[in-house]
DRENDO-1510 file (C-alpha; in Angstrom, 1 decimal, always signed):
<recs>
REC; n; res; u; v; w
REC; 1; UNK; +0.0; +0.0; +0.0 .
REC; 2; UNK; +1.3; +3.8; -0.8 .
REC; 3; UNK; +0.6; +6.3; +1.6 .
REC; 4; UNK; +1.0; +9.9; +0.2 .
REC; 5; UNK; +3.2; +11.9; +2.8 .
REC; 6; UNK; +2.5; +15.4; +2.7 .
REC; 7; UNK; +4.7; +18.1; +4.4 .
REC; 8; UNK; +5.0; +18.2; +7.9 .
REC; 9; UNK; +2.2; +21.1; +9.3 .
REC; 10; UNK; +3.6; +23.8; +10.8 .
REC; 11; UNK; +4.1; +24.4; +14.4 .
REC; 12; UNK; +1.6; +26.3; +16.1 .
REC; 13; UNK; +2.2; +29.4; +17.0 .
REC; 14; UNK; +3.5; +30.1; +20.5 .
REC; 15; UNK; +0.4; +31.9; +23.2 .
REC; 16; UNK; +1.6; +34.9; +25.0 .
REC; 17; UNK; +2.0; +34.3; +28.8 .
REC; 18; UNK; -1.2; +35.6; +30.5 .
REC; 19; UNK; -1.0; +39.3; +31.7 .
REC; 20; UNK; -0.2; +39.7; +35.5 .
REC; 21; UNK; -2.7; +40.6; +37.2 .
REC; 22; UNK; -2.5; +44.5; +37.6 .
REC; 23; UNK; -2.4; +45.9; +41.6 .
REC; 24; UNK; -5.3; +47.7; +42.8 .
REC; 25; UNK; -5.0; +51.2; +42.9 .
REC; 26; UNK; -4.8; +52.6; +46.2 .
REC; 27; UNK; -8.1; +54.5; +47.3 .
REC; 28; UNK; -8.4; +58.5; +47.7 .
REC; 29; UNK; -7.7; +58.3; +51.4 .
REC; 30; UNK; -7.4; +55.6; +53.9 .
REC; 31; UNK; -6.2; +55.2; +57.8 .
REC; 32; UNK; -6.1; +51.9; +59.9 .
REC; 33; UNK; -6.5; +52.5; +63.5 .
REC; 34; UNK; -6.1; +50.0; +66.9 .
REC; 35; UNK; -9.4; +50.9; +68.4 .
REC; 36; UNK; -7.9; +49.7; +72.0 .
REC; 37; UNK; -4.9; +52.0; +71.9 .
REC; 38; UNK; -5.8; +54.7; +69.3 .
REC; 39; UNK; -2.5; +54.0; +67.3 .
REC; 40; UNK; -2.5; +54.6; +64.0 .
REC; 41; UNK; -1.0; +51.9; +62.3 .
REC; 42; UNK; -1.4; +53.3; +58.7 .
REC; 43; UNK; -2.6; +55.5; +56.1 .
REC; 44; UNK; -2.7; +57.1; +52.8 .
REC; 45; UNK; -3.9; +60.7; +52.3 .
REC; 46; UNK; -5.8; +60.2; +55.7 .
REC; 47; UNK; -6.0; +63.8; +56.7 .
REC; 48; UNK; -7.9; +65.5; +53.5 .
REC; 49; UNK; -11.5; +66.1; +53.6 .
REC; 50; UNK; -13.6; +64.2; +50.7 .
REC; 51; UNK; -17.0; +63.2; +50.0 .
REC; 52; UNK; -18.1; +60.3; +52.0 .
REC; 53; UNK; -21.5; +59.1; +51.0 .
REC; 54; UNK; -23.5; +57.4; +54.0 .
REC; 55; UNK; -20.6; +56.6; +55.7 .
REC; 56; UNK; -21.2; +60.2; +57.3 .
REC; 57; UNK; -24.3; +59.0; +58.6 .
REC; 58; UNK; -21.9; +57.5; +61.7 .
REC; 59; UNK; -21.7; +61.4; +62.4 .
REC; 60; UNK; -25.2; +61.9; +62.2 .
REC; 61; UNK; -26.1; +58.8; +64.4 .
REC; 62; UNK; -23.7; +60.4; +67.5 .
REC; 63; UNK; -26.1; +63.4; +66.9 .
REC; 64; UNK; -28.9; +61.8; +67.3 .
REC; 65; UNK; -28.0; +59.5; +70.3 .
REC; 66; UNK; -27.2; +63.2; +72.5 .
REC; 67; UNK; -30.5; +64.6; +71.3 .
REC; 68; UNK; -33.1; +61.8; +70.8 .
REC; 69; UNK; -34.2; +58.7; +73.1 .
REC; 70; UNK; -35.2; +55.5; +71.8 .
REC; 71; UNK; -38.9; +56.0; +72.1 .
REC; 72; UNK; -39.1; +59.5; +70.9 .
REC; 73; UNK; -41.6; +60.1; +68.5 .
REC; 74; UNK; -40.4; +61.6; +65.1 .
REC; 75; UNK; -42.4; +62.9; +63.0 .
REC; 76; UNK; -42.1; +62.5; +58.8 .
REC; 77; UNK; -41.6; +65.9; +57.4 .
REC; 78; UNK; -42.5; +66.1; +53.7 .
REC; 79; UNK; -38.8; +67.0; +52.8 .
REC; 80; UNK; -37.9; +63.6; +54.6 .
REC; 81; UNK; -40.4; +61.6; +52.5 .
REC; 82; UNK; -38.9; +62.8; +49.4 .
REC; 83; UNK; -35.5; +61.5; +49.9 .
REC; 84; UNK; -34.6; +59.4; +47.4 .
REC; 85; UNK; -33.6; +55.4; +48.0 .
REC; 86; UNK; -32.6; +53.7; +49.4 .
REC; 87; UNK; -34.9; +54.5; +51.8 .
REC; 88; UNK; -38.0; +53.1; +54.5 .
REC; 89; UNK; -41.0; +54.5; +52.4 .
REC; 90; UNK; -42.1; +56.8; +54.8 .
REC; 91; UNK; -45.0; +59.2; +54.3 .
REC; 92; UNK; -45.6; +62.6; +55.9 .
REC; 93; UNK; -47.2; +63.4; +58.9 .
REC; 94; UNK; -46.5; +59.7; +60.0 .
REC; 95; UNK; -44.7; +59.3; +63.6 .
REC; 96; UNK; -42.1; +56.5; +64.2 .
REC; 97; UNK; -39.8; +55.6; +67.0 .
REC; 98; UNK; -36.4; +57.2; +66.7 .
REC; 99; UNK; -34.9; +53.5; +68.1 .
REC; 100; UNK; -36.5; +52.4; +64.9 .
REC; 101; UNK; -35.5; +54.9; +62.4 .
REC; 102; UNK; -31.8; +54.7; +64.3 .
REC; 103; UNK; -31.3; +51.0; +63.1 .
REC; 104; UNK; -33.3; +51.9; +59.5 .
REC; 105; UNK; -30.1; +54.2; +59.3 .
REC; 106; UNK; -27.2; +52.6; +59.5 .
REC; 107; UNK; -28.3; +49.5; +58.5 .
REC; 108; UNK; -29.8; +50.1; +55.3 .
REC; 109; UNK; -28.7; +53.1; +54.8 .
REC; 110; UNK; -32.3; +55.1; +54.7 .
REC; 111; UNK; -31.8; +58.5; +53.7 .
REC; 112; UNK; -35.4; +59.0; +54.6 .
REC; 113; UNK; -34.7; +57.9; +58.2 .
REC; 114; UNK; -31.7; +59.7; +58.3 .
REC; 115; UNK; -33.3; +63.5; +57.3 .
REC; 116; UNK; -36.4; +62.5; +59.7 .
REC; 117; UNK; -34.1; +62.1; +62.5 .
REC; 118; UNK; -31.7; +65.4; +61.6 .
REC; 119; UNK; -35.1; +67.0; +61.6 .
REC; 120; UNK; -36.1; +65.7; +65.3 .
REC; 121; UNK; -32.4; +66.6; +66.5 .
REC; 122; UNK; -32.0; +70.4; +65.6 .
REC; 123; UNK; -35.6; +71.4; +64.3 .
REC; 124; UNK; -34.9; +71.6; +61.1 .
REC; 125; UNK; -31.3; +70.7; +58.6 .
REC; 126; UNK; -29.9; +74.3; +59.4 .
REC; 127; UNK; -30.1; +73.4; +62.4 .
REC; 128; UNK; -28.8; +69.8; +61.8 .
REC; 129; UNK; -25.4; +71.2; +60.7 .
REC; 130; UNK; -24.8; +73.1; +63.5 .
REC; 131; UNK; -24.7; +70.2; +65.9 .
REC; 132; UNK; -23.1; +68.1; +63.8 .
REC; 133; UNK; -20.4; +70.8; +63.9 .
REC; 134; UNK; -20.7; +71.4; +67.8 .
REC; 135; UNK; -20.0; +67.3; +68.0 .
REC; 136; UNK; -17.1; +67.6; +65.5 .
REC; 137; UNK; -15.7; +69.7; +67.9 .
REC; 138; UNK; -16.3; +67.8; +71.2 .
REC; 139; UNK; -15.1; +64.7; +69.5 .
REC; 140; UNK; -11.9; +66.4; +68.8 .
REC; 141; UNK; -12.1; +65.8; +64.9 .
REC; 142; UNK; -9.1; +68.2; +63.2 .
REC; 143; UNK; -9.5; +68.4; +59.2 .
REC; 144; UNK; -12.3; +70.9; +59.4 .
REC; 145; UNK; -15.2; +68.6; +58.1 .
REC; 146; UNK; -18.1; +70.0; +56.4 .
REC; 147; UNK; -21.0; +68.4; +57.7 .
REC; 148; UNK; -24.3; +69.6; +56.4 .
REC; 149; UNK; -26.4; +66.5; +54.9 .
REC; 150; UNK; -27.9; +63.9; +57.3 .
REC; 151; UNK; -27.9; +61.0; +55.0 .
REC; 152; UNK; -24.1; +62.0; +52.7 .
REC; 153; UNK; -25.8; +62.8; +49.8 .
REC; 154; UNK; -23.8; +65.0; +47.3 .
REC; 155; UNK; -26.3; +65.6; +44.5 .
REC; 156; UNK; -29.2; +67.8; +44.0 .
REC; 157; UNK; -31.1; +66.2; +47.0 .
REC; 158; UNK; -28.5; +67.4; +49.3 .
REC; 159; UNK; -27.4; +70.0; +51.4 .
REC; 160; UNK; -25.9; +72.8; +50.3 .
REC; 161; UNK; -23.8; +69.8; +48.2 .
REC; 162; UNK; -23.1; +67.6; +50.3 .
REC; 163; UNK; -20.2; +66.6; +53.3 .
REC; 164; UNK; -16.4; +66.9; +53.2 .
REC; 165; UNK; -14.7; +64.7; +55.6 .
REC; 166; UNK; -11.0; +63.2; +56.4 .
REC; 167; UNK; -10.5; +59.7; +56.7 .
REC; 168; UNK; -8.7; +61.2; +60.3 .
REC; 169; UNK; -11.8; +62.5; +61.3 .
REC; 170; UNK; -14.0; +59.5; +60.1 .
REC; 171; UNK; -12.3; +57.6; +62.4 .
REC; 172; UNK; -12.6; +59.7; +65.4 .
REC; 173; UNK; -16.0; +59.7; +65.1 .
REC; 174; UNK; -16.0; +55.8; +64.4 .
REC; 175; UNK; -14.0; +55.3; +67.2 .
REC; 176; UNK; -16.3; +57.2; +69.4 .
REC; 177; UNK; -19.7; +54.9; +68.1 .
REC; 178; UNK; -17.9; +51.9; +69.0 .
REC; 179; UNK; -17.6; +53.1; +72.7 .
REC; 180; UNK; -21.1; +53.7; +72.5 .
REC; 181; UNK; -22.8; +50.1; +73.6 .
REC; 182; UNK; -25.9; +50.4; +72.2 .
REC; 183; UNK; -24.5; +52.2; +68.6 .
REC; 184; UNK; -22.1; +49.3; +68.6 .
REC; 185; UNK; -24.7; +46.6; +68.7 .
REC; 186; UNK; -26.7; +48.6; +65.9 .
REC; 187; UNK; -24.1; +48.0; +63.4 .
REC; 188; UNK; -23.2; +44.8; +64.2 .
REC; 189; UNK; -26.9; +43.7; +64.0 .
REC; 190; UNK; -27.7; +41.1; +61.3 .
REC; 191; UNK; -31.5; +42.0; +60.6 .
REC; 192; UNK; -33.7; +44.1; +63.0 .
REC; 193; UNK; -37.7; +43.9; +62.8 .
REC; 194; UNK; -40.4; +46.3; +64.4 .
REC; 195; UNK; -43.9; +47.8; +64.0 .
REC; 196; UNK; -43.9; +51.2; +62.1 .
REC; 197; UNK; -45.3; +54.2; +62.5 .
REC; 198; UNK; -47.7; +52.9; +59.5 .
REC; 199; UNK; -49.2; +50.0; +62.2 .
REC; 200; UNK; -47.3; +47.8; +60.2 .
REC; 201; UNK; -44.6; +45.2; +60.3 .
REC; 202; UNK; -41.0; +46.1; +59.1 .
REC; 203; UNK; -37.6; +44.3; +59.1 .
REC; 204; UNK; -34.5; +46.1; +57.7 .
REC; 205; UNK; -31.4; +43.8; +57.2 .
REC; 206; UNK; -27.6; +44.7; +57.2 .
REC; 207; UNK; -26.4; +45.2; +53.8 .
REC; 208; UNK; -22.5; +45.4; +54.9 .
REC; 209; UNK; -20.8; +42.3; +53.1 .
REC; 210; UNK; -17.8; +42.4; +55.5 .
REC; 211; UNK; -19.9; +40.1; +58.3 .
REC; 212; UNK; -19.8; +37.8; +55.4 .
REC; 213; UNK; -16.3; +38.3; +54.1 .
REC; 214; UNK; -13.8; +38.9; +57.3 .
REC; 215; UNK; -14.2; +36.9; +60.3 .
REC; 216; UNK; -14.1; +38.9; +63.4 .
REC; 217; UNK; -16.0; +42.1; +61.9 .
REC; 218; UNK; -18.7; +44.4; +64.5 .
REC; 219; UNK; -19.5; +46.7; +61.6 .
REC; 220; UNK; -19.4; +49.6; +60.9 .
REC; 221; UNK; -20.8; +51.8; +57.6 .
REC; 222; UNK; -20.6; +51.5; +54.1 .
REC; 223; UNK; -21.3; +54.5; +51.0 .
REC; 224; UNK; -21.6; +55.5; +47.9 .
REC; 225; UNK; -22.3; +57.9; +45.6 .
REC; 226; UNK; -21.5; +58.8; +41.7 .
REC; 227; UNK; -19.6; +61.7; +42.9 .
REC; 228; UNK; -17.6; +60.4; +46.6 .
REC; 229; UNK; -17.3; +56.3; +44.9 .
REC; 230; UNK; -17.1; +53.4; +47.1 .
REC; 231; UNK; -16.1; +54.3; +50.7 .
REC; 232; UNK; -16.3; +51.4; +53.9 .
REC; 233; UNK; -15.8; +51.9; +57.4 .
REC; 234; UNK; -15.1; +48.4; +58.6 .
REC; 235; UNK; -13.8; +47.1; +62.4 .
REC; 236; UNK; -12.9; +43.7; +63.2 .
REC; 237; UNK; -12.6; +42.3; +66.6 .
REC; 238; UNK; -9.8; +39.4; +66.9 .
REC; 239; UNK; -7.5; +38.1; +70.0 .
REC; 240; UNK; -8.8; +40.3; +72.1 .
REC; 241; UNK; -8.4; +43.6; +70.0 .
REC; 242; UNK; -10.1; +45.8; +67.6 .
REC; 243; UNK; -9.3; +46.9; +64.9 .
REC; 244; UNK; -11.0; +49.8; +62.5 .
REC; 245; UNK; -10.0; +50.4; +58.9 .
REC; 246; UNK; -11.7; +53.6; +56.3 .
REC; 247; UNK; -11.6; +53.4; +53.1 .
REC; 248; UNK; -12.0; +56.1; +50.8 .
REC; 249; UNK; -13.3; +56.2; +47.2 .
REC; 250; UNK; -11.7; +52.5; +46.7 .
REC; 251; UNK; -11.9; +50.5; +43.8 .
REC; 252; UNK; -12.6; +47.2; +46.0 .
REC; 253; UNK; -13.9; +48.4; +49.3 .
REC; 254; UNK; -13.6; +45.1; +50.8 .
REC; 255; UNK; -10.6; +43.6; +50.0 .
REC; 256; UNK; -8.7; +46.8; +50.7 .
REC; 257; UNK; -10.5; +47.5; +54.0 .
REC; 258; UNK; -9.4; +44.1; +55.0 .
REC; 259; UNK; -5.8; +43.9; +53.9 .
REC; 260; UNK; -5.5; +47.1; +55.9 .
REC; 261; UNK; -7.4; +44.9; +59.3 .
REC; 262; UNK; -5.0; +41.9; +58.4 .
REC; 263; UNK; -1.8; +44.3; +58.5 .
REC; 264; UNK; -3.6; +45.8; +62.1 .
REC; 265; UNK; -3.9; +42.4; +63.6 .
REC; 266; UNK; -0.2; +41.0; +62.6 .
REC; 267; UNK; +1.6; +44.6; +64.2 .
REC; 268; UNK; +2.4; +43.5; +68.0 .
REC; 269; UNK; +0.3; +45.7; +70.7 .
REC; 270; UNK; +4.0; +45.5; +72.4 .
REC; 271; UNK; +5.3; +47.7; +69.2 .
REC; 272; UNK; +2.3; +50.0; +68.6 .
REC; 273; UNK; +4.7; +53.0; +71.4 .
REC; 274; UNK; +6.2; +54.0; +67.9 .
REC; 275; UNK; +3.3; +54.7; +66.0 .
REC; 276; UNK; +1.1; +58.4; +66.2 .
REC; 277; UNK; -1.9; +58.2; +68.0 .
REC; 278; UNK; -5.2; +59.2; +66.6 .
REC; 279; UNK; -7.0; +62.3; +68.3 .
REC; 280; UNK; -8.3; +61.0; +71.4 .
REC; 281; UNK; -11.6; +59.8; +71.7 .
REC; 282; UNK; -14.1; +62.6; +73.6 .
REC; 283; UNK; -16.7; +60.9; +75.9 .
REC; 284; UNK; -19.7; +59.0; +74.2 .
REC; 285; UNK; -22.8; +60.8; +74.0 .
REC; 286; UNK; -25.1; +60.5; +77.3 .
REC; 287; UNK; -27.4; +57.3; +76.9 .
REC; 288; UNK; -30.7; +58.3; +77.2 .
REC; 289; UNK; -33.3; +56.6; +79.6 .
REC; 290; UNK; -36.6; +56.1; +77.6 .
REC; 291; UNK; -39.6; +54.7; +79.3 .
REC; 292; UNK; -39.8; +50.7; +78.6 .
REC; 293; UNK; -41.3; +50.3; +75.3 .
REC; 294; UNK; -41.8; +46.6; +73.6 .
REC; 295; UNK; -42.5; +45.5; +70.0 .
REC; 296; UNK; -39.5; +45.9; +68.1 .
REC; 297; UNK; -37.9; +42.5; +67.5 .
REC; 298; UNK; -34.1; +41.1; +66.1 .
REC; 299; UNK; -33.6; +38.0; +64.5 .
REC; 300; UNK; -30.7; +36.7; +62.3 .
REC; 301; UNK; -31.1; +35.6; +58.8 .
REC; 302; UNK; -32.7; +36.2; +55.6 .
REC; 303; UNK; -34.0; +39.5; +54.2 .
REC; 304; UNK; -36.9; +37.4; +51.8 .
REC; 305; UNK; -40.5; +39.1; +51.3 .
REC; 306; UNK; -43.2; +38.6; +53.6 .
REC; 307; UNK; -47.3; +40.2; +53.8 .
REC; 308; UNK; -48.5; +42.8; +55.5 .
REC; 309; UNK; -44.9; +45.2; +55.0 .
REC; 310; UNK; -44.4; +48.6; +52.8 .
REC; 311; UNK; -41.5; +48.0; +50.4 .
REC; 312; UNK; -38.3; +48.7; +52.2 .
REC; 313; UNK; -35.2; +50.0; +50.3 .
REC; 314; UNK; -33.6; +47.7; +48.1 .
REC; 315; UNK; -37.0; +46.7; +46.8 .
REC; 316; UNK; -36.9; +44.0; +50.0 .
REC; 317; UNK; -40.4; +44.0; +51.8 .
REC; 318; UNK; -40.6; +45.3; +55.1 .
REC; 319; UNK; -41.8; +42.8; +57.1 .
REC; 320; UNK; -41.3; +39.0; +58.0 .
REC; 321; UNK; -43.8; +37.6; +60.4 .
REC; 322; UNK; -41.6; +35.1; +61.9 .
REC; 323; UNK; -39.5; +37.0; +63.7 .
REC; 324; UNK; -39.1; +37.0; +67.5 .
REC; 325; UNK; -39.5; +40.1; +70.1 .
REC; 326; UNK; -36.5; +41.3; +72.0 .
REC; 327; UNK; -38.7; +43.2; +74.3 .
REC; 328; UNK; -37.2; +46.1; +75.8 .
REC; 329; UNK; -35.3; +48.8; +73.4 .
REC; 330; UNK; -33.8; +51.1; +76.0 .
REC; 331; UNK; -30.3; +53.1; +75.1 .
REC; 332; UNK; -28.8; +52.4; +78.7 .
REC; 333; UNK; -25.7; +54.0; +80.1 .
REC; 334; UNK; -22.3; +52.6; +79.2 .
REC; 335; UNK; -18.6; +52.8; +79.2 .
REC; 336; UNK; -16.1; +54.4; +81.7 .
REC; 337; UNK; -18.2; +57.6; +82.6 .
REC; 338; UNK; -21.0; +55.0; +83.7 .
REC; 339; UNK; -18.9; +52.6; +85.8 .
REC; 340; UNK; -17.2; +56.2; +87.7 .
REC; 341; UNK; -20.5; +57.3; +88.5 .
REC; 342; UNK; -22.2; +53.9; +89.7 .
REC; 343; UNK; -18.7; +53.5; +91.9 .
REC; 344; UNK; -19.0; +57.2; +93.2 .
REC; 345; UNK; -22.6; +56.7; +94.4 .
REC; 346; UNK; -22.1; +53.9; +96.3 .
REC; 347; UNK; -18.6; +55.3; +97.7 .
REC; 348; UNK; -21.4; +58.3; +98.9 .
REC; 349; UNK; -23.8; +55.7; +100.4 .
REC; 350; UNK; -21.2; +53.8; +102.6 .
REC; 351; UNK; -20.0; +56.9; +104.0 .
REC; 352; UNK; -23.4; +58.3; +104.9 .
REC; 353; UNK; -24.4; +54.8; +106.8 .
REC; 354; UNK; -21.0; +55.0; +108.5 .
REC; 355; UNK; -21.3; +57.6; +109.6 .
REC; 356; UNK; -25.0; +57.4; +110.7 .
REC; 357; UNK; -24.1; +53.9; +112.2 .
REC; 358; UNK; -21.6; +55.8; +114.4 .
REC; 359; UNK; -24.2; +58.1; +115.4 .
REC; 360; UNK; -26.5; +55.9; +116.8 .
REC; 361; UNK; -23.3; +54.3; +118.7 .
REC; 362; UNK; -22.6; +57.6; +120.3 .
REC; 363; UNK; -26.6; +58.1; +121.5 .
REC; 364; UNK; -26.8; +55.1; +122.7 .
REC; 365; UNK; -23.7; +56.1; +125.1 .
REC; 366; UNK; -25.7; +59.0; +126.0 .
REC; 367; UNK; -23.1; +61.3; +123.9 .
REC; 368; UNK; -23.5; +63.8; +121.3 .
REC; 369; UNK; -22.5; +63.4; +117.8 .
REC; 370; UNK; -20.3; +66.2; +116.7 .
REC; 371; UNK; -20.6; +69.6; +114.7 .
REC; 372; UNK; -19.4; +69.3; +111.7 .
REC; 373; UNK; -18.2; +72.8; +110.4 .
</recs>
């Protein structure tokens, strides 16, 4: 048998080698801080003011915890109605807890909430802005923020523009919510469900992707806008410490926020002497002592529709019927300041039944107590 040969084919040509894969670029402005200590452990641009988005709302929330109890009624202006998602699909003239709208706000991000409660704190958003300035001040932030809108927006539904502020000063006033118990436990919550000021069922559930992504993370506040990007306040609490992270119009809010908490966690506490410290943190603002109130409920997992709820942002319903009450919502004392002036009263009441204890011990000698000048 013949077999024709032909010419041999020709090799194929050689692939090019796969293009690296390009670094991120750094964001706008960043800062990674040991909550414990206040050390700042690292940073890039951290002390120019930029937009923010909703991460401001951590600003607005310190407001409204000095000005506002829990069970305060607040009532919907129409210029909160109209704010534009995401938001809680409130209506005018309606009257809601500020507890409610508290959690609305930083979990979801309800610009809605967030001008209702800016509203109930200084009357109106003039007067907004100059408390947010007066607790700029007392919480010793430095980069002369600009902190006029409630809710961080930056385009024709804001005010006067929007916000300006420093990765620095973000994370003064970060640093301060996390001393604040019941602020703390706001951010970390996974869903939080309650009756409206509508009669109705609602449930608003934590859209920050870092309790899914970084193990160890408390919170604290995502944003964006067109204008001020992706920015992500994140804090993680491993061995014992806690660490906080800002990230500032970042291409990958996430993954940059948490390379910065990996590097925090892997510096020694015994080496953080060398680093600056971040402005120290002023004292938490006052807990408030509403009357009990009970209805609003928590419960972990899913954010899926239910009946009976207004659409809540995100086009999420606002309601699920199987979720269990918490009972009692009260914003209770905490920290330091508390403890000192639990200790000091009942330093004040041992004295006093000393020294009535020694009085009845000298009558019953038939001896008088002496004058005290």
């Amino acid at each position: 048998m013949t077999v024709a040969v032909g010419p041999a084919p020709a090799p194929a040509p050689a692939q090019p080698a796969p293009p690296a894969t390009a670094p991120l670029p750094p964001p706008a402005a960043s800062i990674l801080v040991d909550v414990d200590t206040g050390a700042v452990l690292a940073g890039h641009d951290p002390r120019t003011p930029y937009p923010v988005a909703s991460t401001t709302k951590i600003v607005t929330a310190l407001v409204v915890r000095r000005r506002l109890q829990a069970a305060t009624p607040v009532t919907v202006s129409p210029l909160a109605a109209s704010m534009p998602a995401r938001k809680l699909n409130l209506l005018a003239g309606e009257r809601w807890r500020a507890g409610d709208l508290l959690h609305a706000m930083l979990l979801c991000s309800c610009n809605d909430a967030a001008v209702a409660l800016a509203e109930a704190s200084g009357g109106d958003l003039a007067g907004f802005g100059r408390l947010a300035a007066a607790e700029a001040k007392k919480l010793g932030m430095v980069d002369d923020p600009v902190l006029q809108d409630p809710s961080g927006l930056d385009d024709e539904f804001s005010v006067g523009g929007g916000n300006r502020i420093s990765a620095h000063d973000l994370a003064v006033a970060t640093r301060a919510l996390l001393r604040d118990r019941e602020l703390a436990a706001i951010v970390a919550t996974p869903r939080y469900a309650f009756t409206g000021g509508d009669g109705e069922p609602h449930a608003v559930v934590n859209h920050n992707r870092l309790f899914r992504l970084y193990p160890g993370a408390i919170g604290v506040k995502t944003g964006y806008t067109r204008r001020a990007g992706s920015s992500l306040v994140a804090a993680a609490r491993r061995y014992g410490r806690t660490m906080l992270a800002v990230v500032i119009d970042s291409p990958n809010t996430y993954a940059q926020a948490a390379a910065l908490l990996d590097s925090g966690f892997a510096v020694p506490a015994s080496e953080q002497e060398q680093f600056p410290p971040l402005t120290p943190p002023a004292e938490p603002p006052p807990a408030s002592r509403p009357a009990p109130t009970a209805g609003p409920a928590v419960s972990g997992g899913g954010d899926g529709p239910a009946a009976g709820g207004r659409e809540a942002a995100g086009g999420r319903r606002a309601a699920e019927p199987d979720v269990a009450p918490d009972g009692d919502q009260r914003w209770l004392p905490a920290g330091p300041v508390a403890l000192l002036v639990v200790a000091g009263a009942a330093v004040v009441v041992a004295v006093l039944r000393r020294r009535q204890v020694a009085r009845r011990r000298l009558r019953s000698r038939g001896e008088r107590p002496p004058v005290r000048a």
